[in-house]
Each structure stands twice: as structure tokens, then as C-alpha cells.
C-alpha positions in Angstrom: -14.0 -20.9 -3.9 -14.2 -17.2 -4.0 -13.3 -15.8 -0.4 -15.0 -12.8 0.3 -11.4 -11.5 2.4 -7.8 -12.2 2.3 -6.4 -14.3 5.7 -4.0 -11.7 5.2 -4.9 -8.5 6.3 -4.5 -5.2 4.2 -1.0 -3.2 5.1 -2.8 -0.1 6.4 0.4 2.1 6.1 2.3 0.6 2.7 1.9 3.1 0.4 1.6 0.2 -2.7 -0.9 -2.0 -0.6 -3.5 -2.5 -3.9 -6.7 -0.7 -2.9 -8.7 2.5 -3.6 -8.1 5.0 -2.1 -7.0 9.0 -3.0 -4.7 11.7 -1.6 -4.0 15.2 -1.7 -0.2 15.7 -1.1 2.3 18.1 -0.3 5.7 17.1 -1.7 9.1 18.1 -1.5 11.7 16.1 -3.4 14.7 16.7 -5.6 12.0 16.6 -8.6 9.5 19.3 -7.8 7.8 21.1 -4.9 4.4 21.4 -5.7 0.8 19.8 -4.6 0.0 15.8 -5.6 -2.8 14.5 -6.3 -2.4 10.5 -5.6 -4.7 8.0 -6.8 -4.8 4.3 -6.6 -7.2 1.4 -8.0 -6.7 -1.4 -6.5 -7.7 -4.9 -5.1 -7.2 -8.5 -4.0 -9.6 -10.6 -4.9 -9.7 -14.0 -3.4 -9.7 -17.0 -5.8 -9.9 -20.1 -3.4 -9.4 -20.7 0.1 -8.8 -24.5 1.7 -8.5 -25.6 5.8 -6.0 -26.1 7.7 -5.6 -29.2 10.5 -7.7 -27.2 12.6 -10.8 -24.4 12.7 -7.5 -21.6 12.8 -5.9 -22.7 10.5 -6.2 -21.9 6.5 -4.9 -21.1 3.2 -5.6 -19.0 0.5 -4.6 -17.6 -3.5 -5.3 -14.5 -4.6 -5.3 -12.1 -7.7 -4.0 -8.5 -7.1 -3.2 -6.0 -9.2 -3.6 -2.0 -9.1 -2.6 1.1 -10.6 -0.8 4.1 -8.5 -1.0 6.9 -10.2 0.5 11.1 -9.2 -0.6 14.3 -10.4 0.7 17.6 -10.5 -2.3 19.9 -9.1 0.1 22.8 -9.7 0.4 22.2 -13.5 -1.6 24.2 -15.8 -3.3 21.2 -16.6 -2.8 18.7 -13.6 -0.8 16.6 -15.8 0.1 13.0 -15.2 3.1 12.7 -14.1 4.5 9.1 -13.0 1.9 5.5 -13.0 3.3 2.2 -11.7 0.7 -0.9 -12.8 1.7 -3.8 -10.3 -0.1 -7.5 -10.8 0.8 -10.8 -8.4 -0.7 -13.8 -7.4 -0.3 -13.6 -3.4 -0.4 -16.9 -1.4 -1.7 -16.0 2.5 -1.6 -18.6 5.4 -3.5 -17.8 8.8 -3.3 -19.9 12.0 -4.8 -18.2 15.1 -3.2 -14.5 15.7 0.0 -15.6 12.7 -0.7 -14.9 9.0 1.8 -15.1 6.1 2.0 -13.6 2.9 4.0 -14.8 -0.1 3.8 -13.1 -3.0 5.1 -13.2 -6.5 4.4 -9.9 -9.1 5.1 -7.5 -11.5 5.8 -3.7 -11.7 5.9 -1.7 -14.3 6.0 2.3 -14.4 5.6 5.2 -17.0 5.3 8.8 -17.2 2.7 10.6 -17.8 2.7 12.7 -21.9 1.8 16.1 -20.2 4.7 15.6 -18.2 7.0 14.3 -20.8 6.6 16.9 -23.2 6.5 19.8 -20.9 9.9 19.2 -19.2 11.8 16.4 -21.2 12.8 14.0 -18.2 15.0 11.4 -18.3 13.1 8.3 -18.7 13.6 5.1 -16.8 12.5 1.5 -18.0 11.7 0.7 -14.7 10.0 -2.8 -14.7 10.8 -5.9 -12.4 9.3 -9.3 -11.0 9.8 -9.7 -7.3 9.1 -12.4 -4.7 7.8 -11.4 -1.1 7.2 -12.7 2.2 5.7 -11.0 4.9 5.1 -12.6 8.4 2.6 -10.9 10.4 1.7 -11.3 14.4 -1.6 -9.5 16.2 -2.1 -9.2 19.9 -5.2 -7.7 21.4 -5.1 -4.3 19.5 -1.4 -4.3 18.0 -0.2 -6.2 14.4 3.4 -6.4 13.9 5.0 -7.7 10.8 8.1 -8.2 9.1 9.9 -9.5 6.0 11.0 -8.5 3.2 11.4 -8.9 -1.2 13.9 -10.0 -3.6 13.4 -8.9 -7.3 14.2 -12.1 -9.7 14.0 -9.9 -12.7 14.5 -6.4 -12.8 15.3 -3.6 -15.6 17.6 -1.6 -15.6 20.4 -4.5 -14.4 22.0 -2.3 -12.0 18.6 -2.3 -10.3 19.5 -3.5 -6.9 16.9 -7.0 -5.3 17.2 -6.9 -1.8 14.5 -4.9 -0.2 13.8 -5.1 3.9 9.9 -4.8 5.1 8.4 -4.1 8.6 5.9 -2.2 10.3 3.4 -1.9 13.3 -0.3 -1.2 13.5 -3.0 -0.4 15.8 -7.0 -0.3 16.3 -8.8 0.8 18.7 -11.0 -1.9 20.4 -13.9 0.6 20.8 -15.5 3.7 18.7 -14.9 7.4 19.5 -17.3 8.8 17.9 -20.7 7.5 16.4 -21.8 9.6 13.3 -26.0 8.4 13.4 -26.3 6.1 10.0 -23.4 6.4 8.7 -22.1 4.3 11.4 -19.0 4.9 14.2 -15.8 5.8 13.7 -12.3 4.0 15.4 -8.7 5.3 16.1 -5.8 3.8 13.4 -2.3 4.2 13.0 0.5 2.3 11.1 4.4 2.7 10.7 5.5 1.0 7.4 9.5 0.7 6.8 11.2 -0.7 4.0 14.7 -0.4 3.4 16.3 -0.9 -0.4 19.7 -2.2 -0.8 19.1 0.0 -4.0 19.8 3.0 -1.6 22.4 1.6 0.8 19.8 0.1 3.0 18.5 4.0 4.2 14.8 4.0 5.6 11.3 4.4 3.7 9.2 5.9 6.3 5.2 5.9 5.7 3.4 7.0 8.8 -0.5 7.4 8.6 -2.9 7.8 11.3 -7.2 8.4 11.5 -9.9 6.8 11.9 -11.8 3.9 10.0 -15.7 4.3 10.0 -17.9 1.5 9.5 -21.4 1.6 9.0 -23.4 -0.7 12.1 -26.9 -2.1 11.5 -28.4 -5.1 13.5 -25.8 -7.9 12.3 -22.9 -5.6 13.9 -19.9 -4.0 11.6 -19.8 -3.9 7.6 -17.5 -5.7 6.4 -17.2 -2.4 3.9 -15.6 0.2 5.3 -13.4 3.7 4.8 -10.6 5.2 6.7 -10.1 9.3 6.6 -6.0 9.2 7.3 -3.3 11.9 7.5 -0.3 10.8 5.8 3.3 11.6 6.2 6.3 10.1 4.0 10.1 10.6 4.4 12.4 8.6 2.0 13.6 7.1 -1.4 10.7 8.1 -3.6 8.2 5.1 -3.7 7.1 6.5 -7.3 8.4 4.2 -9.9 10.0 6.7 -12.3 11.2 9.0 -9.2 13.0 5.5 -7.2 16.6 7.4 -7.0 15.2 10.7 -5.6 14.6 11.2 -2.0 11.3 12.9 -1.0 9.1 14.2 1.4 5.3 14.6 2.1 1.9 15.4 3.9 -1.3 14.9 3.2 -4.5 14.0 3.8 -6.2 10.3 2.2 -9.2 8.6 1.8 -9.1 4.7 1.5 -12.0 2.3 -0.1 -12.4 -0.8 1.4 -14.7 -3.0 -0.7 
């Protein structure tokens, strides 16, 4: 009971991977041009894990659920402007260098007051359950993974299910740079694609790339750790009330990992 990790390792470039973790964001969209302050709160929490056949093999549920929130810094008050609450029960398999993720949740997303009464949007009940399976495969440094989501429920109707997932990580295998206490710091990078029948199956790109410092005392690496990333984005909007608009951004992020 009560795994301390998922056998499912966090997506480091999915910009809805539940964690904690905040960004300051330069976006360009059909919405606004202005500076974005992202936030999200976030986490899987392991409920019970049972063995496999063998000492590589397992199984696991989990609870996840977070809240992404975006804020205009260039409002006079740095206004809310869009939230999406998500909350699934994921079900993660590992054998060896494979691990599988199927995962059934909700979203739901809402704009922020500030925002509504300053400019009078047009509001979207965007809310939908969706099923997804992600395979994932890691060799020596590399993780590559693929899959992709169908959305059994969905509001509005003409809401679109099919959604397409892959991507590609890497970590270094050693540190390049040691910081005294605080520990040593390694080289990351991810590619995260997703691809929405919603939007005639064009391309979500989220690229980020940084380092992830641990701190090191005499058992070896925390299992707590941050990364400091630089993020860019190029796509359908992944903001819930914003999904028909295309954007773009930059930024820089920090990412909790309790």
C-alpha cells in the first residue's frame, strides 16, 4: 500500500503532466500578446502497488488530479484568465525498461472573473472524461513513448475524441555541474506531440530543455528533486477555454518534484 513513486514515470515535456511547477511565459496567440504567468498544483499519489511474475515486473493505481492555472502579468491586476481542474485514477504497469499508463479522468475549465468582466469573452463549457494509454520504452539514457486518448464524454458535442500522443526524452547519465549542498545538477530535454482530430490532426509541439538538480548526501540522489527548464510551445492552445486558438510561447519554468 502507499507507493512512494509511480512505475510510470512523470512526462517531463506534457504541459498537463499533474505536478508543481510555475512559468513565466511569453505568448502570442489569436487571444492576446502579452506575458503569462502559468501555474500548476499537481500530483500522483500512489494508492497500492502489487508484483508481477517476476522482480521487474509490477502494477500499480493511482490518484491524480491538479489545477493549471494562466495569468495575465500585463493586466492591471494580473487577472485570472483561464483554469482547467483535471482528476483520474491512472493504472501503470512496469516490466524491466517497458511501462504502461492507462488512464481514465476528468477535465473541466473556467475563466477567470477579472477576465470575464474586463473583456466579455465568449465562454465555453468545456468539460470531458477521457480514457488514455501511453506505452513508454527507455534505453540507456533515451525514453520514448507513444499512444494516445479517446474522450467517452465530452461537452460541447461537437468536441472532437480522438487525440494522438508521443514524445522522446533524455538524461544525462552524469552531472555537469555540482552546486556544494545543494547538490548537482544534470542535462534534460523532452519533445511532447499530441495531435487532436479536433484540429484536423495538426501538431501540439512542447519542447523543454534544462537541467534537474538533486540534492546528494551519503545514501546517493534524493528522491526529491527540481528541474530549472526553458520552454517553448507551438500549437492548438493547450488552455482549456483557448482549445480552438492556435498559440505560441517561451518561457522559462520551475518544476517541484515531491
Amino acid at each position: 500500500p502507499l507507493p512512494e513513486k509511480d512505475l510510470f514515470r512523470q512526462l517531463l515535456a506534457d504541459p498537463k503532466e499533474p505536478r508543481f511547477q510555475v512559468s513565466v511565459l511569453r505568448a502570442d496567440s489569436d487571444v492576446h500578446y502579452s506575458k503569462v504567468g502559468a501555474v500548476g498544483f499537481g500530483e500522483n499519489f500512489g494508492i497500492a502497488r502489487w508484483p508481477g511474475r517476476d522482480a521487474n515486473e509490477a502494477w500499480q493505481l493511482n490518484l491524480s488530479a491538479a489545477v493549471f492555472a494562466q495569468f495575465d502579468l500585463d493586466a492591471p491586476s494580473d487577472e485570472l484568465v483561464n483554469a482547467d481542474y483535471i482528476v483520474g485514477f491512472p493504472v501503470s504497469y512496469r516490466n524491466d525498461r517497458w511501462s504502461v499508463r492507462v488512464r481514465f479522468y476528468h477535465q473541466s475549465s473556467h475563466l477567470g472573473d477579472e477576465y470575464l468582466l474586463r473583456l466579455h469573452p465568449d465562454r465555453v463549457n468545456l468539460s470531458f472524461e477521457s480514457v488514455e494509454t501511453l506505452v513508454s520504452y527507455e534505453w540507456e539514457r533515451w525514453r520514448v513513448y507513444g499512444g494516445g486518448e479517446y474522450l467517452v464524454a465530452r461537452e460541447p458535442k461537437e468536441l472532437d475524441p480522438g487525440i494522438l500522443h508521443v514524445g522522446t526524452e533524455y538524461r544525462a547519465g552524469a552531472p555537469v555541474l555540482h552546486i556544494g549542498t545543494l547538490g548537482a545538477a544534470w542535462p534534460v530535454g523532452g519533445l511532447d506531440v499530441k495531435s487532436r482530430k479536433q484540429h484536423d490532426w495538426d501538431a501540439e509541439w512542447s519542447l523543454k530543455l534544462g537541467v534537474e538538480l538533486r540534492p546528494q548526501g551519503e545514501a546517493g540522489r534524493s528522491e526529491r528533486y527540481w528541474n530549472l527548464l526553458l520552454e517553448l510551445y507551438e500549437g492548438p492552445s493547450p488552455y482549456g477555454q483557448f482549445y480552438t486558438y492556435e498559440i505560441r510561447y517561451w518561457g522559462l519554468g520551475l518544476v517541484l518534484h515531491l
